[in-house]
C-alpha positions as CSV (number, residue, x, y, z in Angstrom):
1,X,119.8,69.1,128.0
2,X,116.6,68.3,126.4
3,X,115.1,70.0,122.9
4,X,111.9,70.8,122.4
5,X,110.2,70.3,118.9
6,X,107.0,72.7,118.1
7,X,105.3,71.3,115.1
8,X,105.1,73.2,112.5
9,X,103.3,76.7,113.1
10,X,99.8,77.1,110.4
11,X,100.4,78.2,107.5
12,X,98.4,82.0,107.7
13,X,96.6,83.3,104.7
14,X,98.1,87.1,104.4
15,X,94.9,89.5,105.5
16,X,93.6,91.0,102.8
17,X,93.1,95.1,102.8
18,X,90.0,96.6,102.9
19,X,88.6,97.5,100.0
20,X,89.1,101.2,99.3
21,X,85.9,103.7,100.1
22,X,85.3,105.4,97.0
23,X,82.7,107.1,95.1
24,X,83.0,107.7,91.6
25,X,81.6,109.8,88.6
26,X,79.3,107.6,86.4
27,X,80.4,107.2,82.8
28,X,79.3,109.7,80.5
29,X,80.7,113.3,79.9
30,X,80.1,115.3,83.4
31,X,80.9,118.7,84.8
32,X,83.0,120.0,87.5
33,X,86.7,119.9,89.0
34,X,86.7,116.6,90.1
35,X,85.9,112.7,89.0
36,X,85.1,111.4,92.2
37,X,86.1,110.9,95.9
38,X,88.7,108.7,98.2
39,X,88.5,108.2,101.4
40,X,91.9,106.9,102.7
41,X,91.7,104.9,106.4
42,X,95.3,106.4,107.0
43,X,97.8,108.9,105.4
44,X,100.2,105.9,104.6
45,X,99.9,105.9,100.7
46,X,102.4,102.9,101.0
47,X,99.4,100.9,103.0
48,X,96.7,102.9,100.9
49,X,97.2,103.0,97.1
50,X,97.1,99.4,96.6
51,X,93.7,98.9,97.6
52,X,92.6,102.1,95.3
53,X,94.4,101.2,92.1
54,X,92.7,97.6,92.7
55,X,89.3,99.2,92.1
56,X,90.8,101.6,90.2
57,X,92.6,99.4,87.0
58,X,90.0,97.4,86.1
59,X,87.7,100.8,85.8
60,X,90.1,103.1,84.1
61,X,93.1,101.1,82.7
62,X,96.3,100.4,84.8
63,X,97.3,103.2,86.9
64,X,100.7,104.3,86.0
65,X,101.5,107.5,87.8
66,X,99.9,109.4,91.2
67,X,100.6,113.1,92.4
68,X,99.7,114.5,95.3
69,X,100.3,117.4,97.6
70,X,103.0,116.3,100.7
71,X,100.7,118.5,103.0
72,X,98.7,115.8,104.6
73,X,100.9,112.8,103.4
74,X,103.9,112.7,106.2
75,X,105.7,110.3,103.7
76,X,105.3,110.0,100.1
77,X,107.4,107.0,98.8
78,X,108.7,107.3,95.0
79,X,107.2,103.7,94.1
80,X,104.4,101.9,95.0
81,X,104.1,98.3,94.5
82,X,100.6,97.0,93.0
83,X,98.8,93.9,92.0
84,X,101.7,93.2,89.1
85,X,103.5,96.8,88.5
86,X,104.9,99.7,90.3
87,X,102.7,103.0,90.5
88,X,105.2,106.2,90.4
89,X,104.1,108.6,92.8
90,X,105.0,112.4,92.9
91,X,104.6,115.7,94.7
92,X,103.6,118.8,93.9
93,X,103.6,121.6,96.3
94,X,101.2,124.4,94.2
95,X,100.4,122.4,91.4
96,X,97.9,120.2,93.3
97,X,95.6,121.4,95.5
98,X,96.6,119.7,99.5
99,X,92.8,118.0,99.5
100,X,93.2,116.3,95.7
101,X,94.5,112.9,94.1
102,X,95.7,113.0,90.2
103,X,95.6,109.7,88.8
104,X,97.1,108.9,85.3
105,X,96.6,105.7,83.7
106,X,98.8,104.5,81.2
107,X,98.3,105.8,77.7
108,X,94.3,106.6,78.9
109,X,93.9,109.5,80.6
110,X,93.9,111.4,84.1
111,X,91.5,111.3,86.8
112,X,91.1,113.6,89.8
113,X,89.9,112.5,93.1
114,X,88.9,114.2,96.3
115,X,90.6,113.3,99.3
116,X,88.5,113.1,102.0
117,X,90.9,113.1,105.5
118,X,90.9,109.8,107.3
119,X,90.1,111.4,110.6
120,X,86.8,112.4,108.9
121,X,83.6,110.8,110.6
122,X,81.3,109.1,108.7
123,X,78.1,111.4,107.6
124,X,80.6,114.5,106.8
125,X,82.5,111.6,104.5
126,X,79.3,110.9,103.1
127,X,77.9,113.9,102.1
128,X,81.8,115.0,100.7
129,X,81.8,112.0,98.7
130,X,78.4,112.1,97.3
131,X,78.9,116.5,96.7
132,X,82.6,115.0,94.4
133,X,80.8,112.0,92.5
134,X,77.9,113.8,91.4
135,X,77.4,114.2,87.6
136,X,77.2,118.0,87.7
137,X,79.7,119.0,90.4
138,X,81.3,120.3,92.2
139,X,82.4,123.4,90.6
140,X,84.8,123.4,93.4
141,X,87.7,122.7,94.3
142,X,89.1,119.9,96.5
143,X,90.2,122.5,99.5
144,X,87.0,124.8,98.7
145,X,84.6,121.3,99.0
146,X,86.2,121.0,102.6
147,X,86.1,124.1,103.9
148,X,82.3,124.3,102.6
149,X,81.8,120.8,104.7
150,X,83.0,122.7,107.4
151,X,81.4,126.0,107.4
152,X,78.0,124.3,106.7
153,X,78.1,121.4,109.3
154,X,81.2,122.4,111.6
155,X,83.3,119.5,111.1
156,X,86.9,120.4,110.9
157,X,88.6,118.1,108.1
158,X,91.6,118.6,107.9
């Protein structure tokens, strides 16, 4: 019986995420409901968060804490782990509206983000995004922003 050797296999570099799609609110005081929008590639928030608090840390100091609403998340795990710390994350069933991210940042402030569904196609993600980031709206909600998208162009987001 003979063995066989295989050298040793290359050492892989681990694939970096993508970075996370999101549009923001410019500094300055602004109006509306929201401070921006996320657009999520999945409804894993174990895969996802890391990518937005990335972007998100250096912007608006380390992001301690997120909440959302389990209706579109299938699984929403207690802890995240991040670039150095662990992101709490909580649900709320009627505290949060089912198409909005809150964000708190330690010791700074909170931060609310439309969540645009992964399954939307590009120009409806667009528009939603640009309609959350703009520096005088929207005076809607996150759930009233959707269904608006999809009255006015018949793209069902869900």
């Amino acid at each position: 019986m003979s063995a066989t050797l295989y050298p040793t296999l290359p050492h892989h570099e681990p694939v970096a995420a993508p970075a996370a799609r999101l549009a923001l609110k410019t500094d300055g005081a602004s109006c509306g409901l929201l401070d921006g929008a996320w657009w999520p590639r999945s409804r894993d928030l174990l895969r996802e968060l890391p990518s937005l608090t990335d972007v998100l840390d250096p912007l608006w100091g380390r992001i301690t804490r997120i909440a959302v609403n389990p209706t579109h998340w299938p699984v929403i795990p207690g802890k995240v782990p991040v670039d150095g710390h662990i992101v709490k994350v909580g649900w709320f069933t009627r505290e949060i509206d089912p198409h909005k991210l809150l964000l708190l940042s330690y010791g700074t402030s909170r931060w609310d983000l439309l969540v645009v569904p992964p399954e939307t196609g590009a120009e409806s993600a667009a528009r939603l995004m640009a309609a959350a980031s703009g520096h005088d709206g929207p005076p809607l909600t996150a759930s009233a922003l959707i269904a608006a998208e999809e009255s006015r162009h018949g793209v069902a987001a869900e």
